[in-house]
KOLZA-276401 format. One record per residue: x, y, z of N, C-alpha, C, O in turn; residue number from 1. Coordinates in Angstrom, 1 decimal. Atoms other than C-alpha are relative to their C-alpha. Layout:
// KOLZA-276401
<r n_east="X" n_north="Y" n_up="Z" ca_east="X" ca_north="Y" ca_up="Z" c_east="X" c_north="Y" c_up="Z" o_east="X" o_north="Y" o_up="Z" num="NUM"/>
...
// end
This chain:
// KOLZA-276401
<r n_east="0.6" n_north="0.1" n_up="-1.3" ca_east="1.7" ca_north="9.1" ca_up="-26.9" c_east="-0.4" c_north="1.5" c_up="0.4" o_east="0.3" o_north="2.4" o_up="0.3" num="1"/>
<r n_east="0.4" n_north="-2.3" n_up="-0.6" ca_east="-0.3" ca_north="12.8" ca_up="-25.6" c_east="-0.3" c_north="-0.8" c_up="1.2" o_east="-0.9" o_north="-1.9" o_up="1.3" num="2"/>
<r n_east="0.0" n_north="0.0" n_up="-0.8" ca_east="0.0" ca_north="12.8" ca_up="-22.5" c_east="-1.3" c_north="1.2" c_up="0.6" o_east="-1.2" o_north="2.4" o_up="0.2" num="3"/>
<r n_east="1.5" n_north="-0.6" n_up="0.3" ca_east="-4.0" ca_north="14.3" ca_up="-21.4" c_east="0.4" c_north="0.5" c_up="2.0" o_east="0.9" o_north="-0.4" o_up="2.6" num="4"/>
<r n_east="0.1" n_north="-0.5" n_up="-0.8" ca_east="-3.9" ca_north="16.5" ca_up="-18.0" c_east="-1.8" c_north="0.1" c_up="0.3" o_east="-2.5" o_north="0.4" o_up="-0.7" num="5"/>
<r n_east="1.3" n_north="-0.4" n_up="0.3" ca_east="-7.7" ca_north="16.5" ca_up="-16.5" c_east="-0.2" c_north="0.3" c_up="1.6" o_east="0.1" o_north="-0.6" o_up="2.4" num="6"/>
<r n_east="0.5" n_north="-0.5" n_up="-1.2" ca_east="-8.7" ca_north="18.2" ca_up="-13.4" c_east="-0.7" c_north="-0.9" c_up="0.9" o_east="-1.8" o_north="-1.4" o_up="0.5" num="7"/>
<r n_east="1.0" n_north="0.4" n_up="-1.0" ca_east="-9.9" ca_north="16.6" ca_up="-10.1" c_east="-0.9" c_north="-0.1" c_up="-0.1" o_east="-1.3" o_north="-1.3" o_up="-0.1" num="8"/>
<r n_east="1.4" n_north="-0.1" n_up="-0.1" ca_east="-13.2" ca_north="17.6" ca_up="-10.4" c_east="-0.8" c_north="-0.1" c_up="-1.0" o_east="-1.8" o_north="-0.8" o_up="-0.9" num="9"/>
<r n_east="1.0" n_north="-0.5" n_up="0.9" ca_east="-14.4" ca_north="19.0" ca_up="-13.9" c_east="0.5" c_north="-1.1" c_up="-1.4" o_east="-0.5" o_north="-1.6" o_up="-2.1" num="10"/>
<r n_east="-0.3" n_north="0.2" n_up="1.1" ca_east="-12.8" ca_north="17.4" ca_up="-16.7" c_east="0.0" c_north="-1.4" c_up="0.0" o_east="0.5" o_north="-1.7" o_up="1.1" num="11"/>
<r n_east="0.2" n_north="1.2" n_up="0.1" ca_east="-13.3" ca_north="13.7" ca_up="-17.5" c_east="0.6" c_north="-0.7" c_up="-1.3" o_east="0.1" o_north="-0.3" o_up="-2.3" num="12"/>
<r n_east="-0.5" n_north="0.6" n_up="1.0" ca_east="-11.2" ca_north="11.5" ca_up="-20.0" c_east="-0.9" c_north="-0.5" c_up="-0.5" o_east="-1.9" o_north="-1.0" o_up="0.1" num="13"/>
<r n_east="1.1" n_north="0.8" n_up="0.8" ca_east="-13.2" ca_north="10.2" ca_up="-23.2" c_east="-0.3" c_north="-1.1" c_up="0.5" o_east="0.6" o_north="-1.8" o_up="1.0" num="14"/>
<r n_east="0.4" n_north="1.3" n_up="-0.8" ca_east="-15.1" ca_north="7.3" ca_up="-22.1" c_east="0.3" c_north="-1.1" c_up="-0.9" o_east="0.6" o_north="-1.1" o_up="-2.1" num="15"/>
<r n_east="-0.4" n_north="1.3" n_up="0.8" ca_east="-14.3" ca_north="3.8" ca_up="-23.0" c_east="-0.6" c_north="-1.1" c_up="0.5" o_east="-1.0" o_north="-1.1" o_up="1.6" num="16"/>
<r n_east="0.4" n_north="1.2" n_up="0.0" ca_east="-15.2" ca_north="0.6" ca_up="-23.3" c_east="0.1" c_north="-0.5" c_up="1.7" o_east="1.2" o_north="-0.5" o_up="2.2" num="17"/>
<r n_east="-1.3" n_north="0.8" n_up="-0.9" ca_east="-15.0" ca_north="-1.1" ca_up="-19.8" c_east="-0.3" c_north="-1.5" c_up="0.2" o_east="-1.2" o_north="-2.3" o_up="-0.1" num="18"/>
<r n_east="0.4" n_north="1.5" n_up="0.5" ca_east="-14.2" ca_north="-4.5" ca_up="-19.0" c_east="-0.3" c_north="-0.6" c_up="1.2" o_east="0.3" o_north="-0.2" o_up="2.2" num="19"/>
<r n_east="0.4" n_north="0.6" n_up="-0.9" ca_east="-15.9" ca_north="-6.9" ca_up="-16.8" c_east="0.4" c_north="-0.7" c_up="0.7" o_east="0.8" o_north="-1.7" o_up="0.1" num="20"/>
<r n_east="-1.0" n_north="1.7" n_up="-0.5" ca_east="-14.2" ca_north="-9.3" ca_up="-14.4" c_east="-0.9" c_north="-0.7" c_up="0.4" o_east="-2.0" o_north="-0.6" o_up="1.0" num="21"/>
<r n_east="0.5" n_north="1.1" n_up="0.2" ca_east="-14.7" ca_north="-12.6" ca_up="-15.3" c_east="0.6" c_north="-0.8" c_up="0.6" o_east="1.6" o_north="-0.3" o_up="0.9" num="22"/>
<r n_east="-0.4" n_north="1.2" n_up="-0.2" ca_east="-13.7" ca_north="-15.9" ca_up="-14.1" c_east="1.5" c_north="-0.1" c_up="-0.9" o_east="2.6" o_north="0.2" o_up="-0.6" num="23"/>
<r n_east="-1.1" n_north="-0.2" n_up="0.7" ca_east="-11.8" ca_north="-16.4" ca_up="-17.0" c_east="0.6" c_north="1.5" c_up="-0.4" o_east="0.2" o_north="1.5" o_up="-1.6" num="24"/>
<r n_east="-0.4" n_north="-1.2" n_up="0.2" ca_east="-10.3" ca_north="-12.7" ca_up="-17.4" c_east="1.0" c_north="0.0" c_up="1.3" o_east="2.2" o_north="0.3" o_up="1.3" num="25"/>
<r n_east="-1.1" n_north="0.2" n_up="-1.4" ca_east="-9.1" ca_north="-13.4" ca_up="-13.6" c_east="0.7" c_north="-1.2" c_up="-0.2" o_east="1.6" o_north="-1.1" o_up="0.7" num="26"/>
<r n_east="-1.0" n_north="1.0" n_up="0.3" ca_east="-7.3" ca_north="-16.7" ca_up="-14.7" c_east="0.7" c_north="0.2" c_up="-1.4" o_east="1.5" o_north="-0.6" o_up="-1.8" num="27"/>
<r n_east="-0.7" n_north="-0.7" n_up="1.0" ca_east="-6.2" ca_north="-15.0" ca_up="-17.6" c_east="1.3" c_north="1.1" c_up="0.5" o_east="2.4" o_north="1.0" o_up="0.0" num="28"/>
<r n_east="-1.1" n_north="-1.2" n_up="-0.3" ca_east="-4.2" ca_north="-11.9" ca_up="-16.0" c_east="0.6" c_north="-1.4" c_up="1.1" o_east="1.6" o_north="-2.0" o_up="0.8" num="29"/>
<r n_east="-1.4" n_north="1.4" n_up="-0.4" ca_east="-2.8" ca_north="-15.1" ca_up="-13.3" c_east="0.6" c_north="-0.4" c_up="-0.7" o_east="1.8" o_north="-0.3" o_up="-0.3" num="30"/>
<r n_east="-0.9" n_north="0.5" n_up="0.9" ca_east="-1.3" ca_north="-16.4" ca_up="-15.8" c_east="0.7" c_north="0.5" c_up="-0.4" o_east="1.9" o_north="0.1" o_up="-0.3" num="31"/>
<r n_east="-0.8" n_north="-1.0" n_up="0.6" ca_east="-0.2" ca_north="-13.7" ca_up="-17.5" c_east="1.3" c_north="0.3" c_up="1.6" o_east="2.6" o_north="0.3" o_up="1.4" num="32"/>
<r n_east="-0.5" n_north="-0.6" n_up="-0.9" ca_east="1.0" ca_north="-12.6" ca_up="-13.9" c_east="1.3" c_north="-0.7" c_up="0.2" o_east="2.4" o_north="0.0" o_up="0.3" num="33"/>
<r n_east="-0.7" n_north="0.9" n_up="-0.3" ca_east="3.0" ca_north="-15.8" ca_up="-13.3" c_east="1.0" c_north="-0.3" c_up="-1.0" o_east="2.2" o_north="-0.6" o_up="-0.8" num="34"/>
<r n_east="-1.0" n_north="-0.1" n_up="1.0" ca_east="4.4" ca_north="-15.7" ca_up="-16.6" c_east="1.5" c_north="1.4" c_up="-0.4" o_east="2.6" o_north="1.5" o_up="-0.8" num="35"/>
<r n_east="-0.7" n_north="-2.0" n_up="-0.1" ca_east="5.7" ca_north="-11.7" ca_up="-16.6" c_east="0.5" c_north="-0.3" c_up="1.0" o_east="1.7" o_north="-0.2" o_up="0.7" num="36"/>
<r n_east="-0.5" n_north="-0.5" n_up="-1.2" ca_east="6.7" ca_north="-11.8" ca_up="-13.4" c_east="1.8" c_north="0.3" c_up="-0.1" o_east="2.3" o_north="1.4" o_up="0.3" num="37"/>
<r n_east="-1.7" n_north="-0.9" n_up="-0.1" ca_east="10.7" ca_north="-11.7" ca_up="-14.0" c_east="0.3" c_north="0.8" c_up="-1.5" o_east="1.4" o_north="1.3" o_up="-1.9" num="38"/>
<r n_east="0.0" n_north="-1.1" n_up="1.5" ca_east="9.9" ca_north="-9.9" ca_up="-17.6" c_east="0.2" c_north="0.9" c_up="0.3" o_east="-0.2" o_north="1.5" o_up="1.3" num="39"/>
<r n_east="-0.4" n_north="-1.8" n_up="-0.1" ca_east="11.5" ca_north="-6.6" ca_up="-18.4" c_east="-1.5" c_north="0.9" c_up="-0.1" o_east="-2.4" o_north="0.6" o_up="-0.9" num="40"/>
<r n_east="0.9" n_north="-0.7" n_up="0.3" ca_east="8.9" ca_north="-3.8" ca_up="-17.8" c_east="-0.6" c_north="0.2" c_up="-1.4" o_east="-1.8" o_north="0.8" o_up="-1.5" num="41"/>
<r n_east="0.5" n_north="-0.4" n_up="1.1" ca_east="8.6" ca_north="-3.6" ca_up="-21.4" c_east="-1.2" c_north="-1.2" c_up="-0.9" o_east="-2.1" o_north="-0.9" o_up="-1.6" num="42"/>
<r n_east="0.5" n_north="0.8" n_up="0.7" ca_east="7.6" ca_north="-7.1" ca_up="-22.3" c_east="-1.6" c_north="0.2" c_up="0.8" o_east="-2.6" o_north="-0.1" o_up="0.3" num="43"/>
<r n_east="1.5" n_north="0.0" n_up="-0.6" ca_east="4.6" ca_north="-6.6" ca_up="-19.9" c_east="-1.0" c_north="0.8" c_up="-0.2" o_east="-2.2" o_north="0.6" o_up="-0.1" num="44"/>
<r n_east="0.9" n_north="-0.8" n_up="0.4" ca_east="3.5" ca_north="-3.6" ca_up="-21.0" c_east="-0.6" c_north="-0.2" c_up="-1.5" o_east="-1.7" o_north="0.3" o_up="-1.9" num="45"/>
<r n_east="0.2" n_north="0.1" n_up="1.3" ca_east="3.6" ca_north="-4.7" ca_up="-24.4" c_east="-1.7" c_north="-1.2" c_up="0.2" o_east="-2.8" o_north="-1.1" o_up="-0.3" num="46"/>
<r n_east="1.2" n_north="0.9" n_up="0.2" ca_east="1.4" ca_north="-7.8" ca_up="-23.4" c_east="-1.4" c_north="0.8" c_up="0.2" o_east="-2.4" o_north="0.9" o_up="-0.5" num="47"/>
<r n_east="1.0" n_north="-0.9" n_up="-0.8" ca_east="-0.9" ca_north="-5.5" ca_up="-21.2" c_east="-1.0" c_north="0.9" c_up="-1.4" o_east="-2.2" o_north="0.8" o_up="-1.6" num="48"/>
<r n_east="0.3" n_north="-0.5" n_up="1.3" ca_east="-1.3" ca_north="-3.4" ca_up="-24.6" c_east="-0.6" c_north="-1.0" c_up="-1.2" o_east="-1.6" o_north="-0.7" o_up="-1.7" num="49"/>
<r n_east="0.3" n_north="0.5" n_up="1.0" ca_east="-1.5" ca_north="-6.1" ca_up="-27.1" c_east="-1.6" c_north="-1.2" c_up="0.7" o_east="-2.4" o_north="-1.5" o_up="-0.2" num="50"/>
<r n_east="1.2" n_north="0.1" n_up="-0.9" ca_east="-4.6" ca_north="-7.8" ca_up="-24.5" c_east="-1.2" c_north="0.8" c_up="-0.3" o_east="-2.3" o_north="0.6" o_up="-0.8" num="51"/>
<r n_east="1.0" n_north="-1.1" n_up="0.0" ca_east="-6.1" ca_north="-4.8" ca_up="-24.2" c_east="-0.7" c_north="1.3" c_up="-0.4" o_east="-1.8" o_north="1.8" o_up="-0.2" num="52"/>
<r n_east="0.2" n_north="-0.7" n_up="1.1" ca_east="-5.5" ca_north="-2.3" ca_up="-26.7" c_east="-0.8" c_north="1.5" c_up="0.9" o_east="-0.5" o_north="1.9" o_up="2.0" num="53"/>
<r n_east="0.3" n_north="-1.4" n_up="-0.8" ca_east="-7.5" ca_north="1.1" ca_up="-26.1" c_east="-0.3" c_north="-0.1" c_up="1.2" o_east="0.3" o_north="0.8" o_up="1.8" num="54"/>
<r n_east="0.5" n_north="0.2" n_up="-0.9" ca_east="-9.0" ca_north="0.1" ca_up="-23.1" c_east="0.9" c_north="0.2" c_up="1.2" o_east="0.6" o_north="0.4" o_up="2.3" num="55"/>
<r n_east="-1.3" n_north="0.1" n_up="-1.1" ca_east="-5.5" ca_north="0.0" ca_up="-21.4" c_east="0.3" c_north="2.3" c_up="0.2" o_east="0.3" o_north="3.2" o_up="-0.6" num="56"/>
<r n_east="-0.9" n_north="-1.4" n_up="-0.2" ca_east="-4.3" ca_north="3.6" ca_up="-19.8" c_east="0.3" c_north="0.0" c_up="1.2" o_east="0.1" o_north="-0.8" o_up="2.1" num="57"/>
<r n_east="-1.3" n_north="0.3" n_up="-1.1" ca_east="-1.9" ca_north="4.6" ca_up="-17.6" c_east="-0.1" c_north="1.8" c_up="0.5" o_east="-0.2" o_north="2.8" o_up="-0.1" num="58"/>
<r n_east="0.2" n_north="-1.3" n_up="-0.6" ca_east="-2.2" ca_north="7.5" ca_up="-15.1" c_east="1.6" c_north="0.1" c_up="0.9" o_east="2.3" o_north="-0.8" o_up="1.5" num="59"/>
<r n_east="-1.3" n_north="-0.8" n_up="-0.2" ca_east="1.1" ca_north="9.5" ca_up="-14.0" c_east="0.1" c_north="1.0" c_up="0.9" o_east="-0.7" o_north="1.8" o_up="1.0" num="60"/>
<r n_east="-0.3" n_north="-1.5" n_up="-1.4" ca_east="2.1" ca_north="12.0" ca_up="-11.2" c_east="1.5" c_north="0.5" c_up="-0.4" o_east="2.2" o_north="1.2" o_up="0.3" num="61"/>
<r n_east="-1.2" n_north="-0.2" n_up="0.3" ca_east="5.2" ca_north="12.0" ca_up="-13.1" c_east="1.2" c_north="0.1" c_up="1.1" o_east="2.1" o_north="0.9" o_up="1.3" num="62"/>
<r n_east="-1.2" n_north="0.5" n_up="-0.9" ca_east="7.5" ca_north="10.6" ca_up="-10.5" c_east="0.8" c_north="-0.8" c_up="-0.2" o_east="0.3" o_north="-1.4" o_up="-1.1" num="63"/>
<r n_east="-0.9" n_north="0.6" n_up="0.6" ca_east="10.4" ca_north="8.7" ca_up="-10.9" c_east="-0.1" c_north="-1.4" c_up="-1.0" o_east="0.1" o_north="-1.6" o_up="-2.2" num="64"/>
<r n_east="0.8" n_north="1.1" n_up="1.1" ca_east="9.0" ca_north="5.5" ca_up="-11.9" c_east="-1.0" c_north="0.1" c_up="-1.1" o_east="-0.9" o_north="-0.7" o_up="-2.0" num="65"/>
<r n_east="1.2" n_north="-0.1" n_up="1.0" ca_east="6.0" ca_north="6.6" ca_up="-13.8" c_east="0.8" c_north="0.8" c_up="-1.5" o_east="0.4" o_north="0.7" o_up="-2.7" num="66"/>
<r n_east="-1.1" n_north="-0.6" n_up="1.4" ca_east="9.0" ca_north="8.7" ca_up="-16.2" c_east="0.6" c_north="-1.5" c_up="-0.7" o_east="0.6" o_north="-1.8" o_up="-1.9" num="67"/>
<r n_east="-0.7" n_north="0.9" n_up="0.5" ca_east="10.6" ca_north="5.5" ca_up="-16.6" c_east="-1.0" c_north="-1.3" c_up="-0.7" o_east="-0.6" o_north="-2.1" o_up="-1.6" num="68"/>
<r n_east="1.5" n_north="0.6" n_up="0.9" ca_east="7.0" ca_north="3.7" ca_up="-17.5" c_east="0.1" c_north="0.3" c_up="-1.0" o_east="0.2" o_north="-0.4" o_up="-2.0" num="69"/>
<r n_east="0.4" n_north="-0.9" n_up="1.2" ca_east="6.5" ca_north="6.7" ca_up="-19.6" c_east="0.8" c_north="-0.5" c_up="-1.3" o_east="0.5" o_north="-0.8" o_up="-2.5" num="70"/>
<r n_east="-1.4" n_north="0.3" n_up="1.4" ca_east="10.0" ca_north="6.0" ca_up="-21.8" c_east="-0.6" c_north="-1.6" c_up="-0.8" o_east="-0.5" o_north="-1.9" o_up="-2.0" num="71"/>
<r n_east="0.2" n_north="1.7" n_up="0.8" ca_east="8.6" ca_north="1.9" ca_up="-22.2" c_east="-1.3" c_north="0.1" c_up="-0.5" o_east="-1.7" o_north="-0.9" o_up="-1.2" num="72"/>
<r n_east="1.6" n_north="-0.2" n_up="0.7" ca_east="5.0" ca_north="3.1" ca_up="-23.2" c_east="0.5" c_north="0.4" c_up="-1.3" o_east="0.2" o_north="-0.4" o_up="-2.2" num="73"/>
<r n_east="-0.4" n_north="-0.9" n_up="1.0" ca_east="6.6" ca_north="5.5" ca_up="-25.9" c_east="0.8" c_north="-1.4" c_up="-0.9" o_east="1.2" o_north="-1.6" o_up="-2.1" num="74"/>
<r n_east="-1.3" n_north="0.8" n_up="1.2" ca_east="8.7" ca_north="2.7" ca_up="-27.0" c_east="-1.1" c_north="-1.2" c_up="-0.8" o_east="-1.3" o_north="-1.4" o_up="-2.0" num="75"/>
<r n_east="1.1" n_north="0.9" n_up="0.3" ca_east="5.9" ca_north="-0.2" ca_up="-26.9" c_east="-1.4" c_north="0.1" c_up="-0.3" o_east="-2.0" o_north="-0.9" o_up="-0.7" num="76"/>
<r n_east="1.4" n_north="-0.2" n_up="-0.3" ca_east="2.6" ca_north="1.4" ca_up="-26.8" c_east="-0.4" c_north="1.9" c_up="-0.4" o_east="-1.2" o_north="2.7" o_up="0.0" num="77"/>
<r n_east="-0.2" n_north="-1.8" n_up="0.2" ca_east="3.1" ca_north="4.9" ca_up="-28.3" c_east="-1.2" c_north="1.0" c_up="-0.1" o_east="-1.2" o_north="2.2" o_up="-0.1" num="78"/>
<r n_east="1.4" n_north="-0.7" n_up="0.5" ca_east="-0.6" ca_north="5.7" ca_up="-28.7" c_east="-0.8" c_north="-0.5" c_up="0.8" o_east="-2.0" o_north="-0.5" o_up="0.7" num="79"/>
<r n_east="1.3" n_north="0.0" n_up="-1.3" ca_east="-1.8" ca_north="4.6" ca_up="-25.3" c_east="-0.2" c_north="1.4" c_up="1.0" o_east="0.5" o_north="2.4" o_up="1.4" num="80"/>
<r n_east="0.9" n_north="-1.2" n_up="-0.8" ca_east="-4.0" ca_north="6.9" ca_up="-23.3" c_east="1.0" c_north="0.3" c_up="1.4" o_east="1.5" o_north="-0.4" o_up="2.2" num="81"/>
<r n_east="-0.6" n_north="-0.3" n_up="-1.5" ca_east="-2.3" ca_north="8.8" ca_up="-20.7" c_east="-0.5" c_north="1.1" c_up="0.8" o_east="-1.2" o_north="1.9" o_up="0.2" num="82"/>
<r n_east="0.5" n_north="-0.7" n_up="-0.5" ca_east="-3.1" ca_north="10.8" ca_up="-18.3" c_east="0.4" c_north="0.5" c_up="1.6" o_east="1.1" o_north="-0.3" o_up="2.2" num="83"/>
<r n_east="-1.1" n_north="-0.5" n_up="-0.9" ca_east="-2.1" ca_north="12.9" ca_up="-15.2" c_east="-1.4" c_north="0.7" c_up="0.7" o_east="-2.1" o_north="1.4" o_up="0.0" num="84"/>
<r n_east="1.1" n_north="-1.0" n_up="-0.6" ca_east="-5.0" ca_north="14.3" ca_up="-12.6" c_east="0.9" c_north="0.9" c_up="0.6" o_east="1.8" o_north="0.5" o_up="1.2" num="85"/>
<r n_east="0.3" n_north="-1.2" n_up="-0.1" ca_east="-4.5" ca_north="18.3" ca_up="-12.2" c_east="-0.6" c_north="0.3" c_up="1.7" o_east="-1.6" o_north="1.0" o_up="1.9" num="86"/>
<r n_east="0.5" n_north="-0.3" n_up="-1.6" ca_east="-5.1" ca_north="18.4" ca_up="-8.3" c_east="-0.5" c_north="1.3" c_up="0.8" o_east="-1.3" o_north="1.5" o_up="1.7" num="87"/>
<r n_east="-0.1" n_north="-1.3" n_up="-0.6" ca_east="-4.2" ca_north="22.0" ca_up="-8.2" c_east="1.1" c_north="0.1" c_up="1.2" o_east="1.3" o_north="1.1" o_up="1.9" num="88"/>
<r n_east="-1.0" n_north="-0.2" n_up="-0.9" ca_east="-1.4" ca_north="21.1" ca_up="-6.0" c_east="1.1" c_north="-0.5" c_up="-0.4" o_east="1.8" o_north="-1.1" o_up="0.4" num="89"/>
<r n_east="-1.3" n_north="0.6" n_up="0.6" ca_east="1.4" ca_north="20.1" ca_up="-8.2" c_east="0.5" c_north="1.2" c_up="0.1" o_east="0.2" o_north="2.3" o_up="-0.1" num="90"/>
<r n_east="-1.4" n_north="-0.9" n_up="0.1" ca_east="4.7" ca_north="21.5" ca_up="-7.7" c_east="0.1" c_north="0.7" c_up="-1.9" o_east="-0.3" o_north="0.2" o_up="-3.0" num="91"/>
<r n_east="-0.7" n_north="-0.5" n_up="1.1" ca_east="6.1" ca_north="24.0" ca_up="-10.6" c_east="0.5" c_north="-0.8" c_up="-0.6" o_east="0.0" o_north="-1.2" o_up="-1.7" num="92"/>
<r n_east="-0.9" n_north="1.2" n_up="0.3" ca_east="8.5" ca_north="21.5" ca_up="-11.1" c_east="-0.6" c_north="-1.1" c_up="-0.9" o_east="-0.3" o_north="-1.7" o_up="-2.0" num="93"/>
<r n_east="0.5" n_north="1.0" n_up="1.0" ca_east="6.4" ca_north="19.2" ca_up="-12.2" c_east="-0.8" c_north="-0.2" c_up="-1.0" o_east="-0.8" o_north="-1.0" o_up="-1.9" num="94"/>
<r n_east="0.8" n_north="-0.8" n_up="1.7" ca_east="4.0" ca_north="20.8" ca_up="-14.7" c_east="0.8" c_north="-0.1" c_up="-0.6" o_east="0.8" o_north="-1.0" o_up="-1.4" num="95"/>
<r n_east="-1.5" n_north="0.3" n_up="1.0" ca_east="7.8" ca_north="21.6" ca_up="-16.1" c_east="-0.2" c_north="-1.2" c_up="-0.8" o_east="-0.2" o_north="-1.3" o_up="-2.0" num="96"/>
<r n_east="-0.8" n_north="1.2" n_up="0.6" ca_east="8.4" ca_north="18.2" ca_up="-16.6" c_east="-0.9" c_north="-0.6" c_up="-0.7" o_east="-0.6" o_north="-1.1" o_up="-1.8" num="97"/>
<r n_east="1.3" n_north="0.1" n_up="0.7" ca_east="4.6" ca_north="17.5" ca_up="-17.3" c_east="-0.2" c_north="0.4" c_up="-2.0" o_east="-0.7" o_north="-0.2" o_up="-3.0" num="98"/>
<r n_east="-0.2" n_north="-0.8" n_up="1.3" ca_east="5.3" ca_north="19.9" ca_up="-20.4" c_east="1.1" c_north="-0.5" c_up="-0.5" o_east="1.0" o_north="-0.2" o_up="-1.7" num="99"/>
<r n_east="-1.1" n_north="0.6" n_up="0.1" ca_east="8.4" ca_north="18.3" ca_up="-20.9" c_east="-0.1" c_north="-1.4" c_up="-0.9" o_east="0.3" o_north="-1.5" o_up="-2.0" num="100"/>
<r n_east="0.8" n_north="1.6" n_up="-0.3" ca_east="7.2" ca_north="14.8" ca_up="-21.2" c_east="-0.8" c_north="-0.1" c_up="-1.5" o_east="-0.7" o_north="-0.9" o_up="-2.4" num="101"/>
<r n_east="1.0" n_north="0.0" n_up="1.1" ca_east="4.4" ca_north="15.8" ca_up="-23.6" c_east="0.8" c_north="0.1" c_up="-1.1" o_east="0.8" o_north="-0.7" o_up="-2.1" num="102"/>
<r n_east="-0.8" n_north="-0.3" n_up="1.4" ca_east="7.1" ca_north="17.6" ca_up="-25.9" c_east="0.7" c_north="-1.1" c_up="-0.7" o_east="0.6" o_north="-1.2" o_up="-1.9" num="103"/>
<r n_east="-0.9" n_north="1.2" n_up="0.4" ca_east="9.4" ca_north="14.4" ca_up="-26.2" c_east="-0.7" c_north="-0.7" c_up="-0.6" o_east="-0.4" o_north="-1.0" o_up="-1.8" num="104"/>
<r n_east="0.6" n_north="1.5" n_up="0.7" ca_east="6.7" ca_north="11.6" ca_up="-26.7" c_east="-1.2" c_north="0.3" c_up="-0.6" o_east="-1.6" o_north="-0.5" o_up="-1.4" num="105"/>
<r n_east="1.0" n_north="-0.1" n_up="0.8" ca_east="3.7" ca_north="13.3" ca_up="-27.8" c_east="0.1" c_north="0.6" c_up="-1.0" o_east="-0.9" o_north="0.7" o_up="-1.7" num="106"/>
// end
């Protein structure tokens, strides 16, 4: 998993595919929805990934939950896109952990 930092304004993640909502695409994720719903975060991510494949990414401010996303992506999804917008107002702290983060899973 690389975890990709891109600035507010200038820097733009490589582009991708995107996908249309359909009829069936929106009774497709209901389903899915209704089915996942008491699933461990992991089984959903997995589906979410095996669905969607590159197309799927996952944006981070690295806060408590998005670390604990981060750990079930790495486990299920090791080579999905991630990414963190660069505001210019992030705490020290959390670049740290930002750099942190990257060293472990990416």
């Amino acid at each position: 998993m690389e975890v990709t930092t891109i600035s507010s304004s200038l820097d733009r993640p490589a582009p991708m595919e995107s996908l249309s909502e359909t009829p069936e695409l929106a009774a497709e994720i209901a389903e899915a929805s209704r089915r996942l719903e008491a699933a461990h975060p992991r089984e959903v991510i997995r589906w979410a990934y095996d669905r969607f494949g590159r197309q799927l990414t996952m944006a981070t401010a690295f806060g408590p939950e998005g670390c604990v996303i981060l750990r079930y992506v790495a486990e299920v999804a090791p080579d999905l896109y991630v990414f963190n917008v660069d505001t210019g107002y992030q705490f020290r702290e959390t670049l740290e952990l930002r750099d942190r983060i990257a060293q472990k899973y990416g």
